[in-house]
Each structure stands twice: as C-alpha cells, then as structure tokens.
N, C-alpha and C positions, 0 to 999 in steps of 0.2 A: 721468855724461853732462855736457858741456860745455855750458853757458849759449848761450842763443841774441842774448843780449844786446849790443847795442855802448854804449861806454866813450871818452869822450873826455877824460877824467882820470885818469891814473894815479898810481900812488905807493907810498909804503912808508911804513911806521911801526911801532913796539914799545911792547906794552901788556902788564908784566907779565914783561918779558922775552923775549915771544915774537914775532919781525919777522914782516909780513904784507905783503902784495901788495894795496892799498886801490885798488879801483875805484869811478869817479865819472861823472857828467857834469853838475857843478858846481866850482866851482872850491871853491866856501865849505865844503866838504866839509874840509878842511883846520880851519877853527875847531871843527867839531865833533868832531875826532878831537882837540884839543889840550883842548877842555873837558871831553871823554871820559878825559882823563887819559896819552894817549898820547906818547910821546917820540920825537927820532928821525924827523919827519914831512919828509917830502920828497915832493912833489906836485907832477907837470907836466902841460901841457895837450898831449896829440897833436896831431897835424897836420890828423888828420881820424877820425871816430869808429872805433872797430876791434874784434873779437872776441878775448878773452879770449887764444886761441891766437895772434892776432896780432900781442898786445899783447907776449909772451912773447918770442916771435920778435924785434921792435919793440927791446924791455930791452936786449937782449943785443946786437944790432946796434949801439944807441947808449952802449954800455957804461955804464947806467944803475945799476949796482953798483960799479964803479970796483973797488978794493982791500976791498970791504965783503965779509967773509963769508956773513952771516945775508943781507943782502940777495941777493946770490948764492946762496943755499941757497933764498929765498923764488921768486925768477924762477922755477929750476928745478923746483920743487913745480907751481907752476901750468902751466910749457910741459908738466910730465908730465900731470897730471891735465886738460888741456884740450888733447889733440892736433886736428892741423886735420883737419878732412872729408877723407873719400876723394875725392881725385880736386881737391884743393887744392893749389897751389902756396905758396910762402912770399911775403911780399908782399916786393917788390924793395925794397932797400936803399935808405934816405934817408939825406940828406944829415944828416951828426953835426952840422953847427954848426947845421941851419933845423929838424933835428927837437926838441931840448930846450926845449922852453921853458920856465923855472921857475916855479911859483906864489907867487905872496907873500901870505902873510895881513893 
C-alpha cells in the first residue's frame, strides 16, 4: 500500500551499491544521507509538496535520471510499488526548466 504522505524533497542516492528514491521535506536531509555514508546524493526541492506516485510520475516528466541507469531503475520501483488512486489523473506536466531545483549542501 502506497504512503499517504506528501514530500517536498526528492532525490537519489547509493549506500552500499544499492541507488534509492530518498524522500524528504527538508532540504538538510541531504547532510544526513552523506554522514550516513551515502554517495551519488542528488536532492531537489519540488514545486509544491506531492505523493509518492506523483513524485514518480514528476522524475520522469523532468527527466530526472538523465542517462543514469540505477537511477532509472529506482524511479521505476517506486512509480510500480506506489500507483495512483482510482479514479486519479497524472498531474499535468510542468515546466522542465521552473520544475528542478537543485539542493546544495
């Protein structure tokens, strides 16, 4: 069952060799995944807060994987395991240059 939660941080990171789909809604989430020993950390701030399945949807619209496999392989983990509500539309398509914003530690 899909989290009822919303996320206004998104991101990726490798702990171990395994790339992950790191949700937040702080930005400083970011020092603690890098003291955590994680690599690879890339964390942006959405637009406005969003559900897991949206966020998913969100990745992939902004091509937030680029040429990255494992990051591409993690997007599609979570748009599987978190599909949207019956009776949900996909949220419309934002703009690729106002939706990225990067975090910086």
């Amino acid at each position: 069952m899909a989290t009822e939660k919303k996320f206004s941080v998104v991101g990726v990171s490798t702990l171990n060799g395994k790339t992950k789909i790191r949700f937040a809604n702080d930005s400083m989430r970011i020092k603690i995944l890098l003291k955590n020993g994680h690599e690879d950390v890339d964390m942006i701030n959405l637009d406005r807060e969003m559900y897991k399945w949206e966020i998913a949807e969100h990745l992939k619209a902004v091509n937030f994987a680029k040429d990255n496999s494992a990051t591409k392989s993690a997007i599609d983990y979570i748009a599987k395991k978190n599909p949207a509500p019956e009776g949900m539309d996909a949220p419309a398509e934002t703009n690729k240059e106002e939706a990225v914003e990067p975090v910086v530690a």
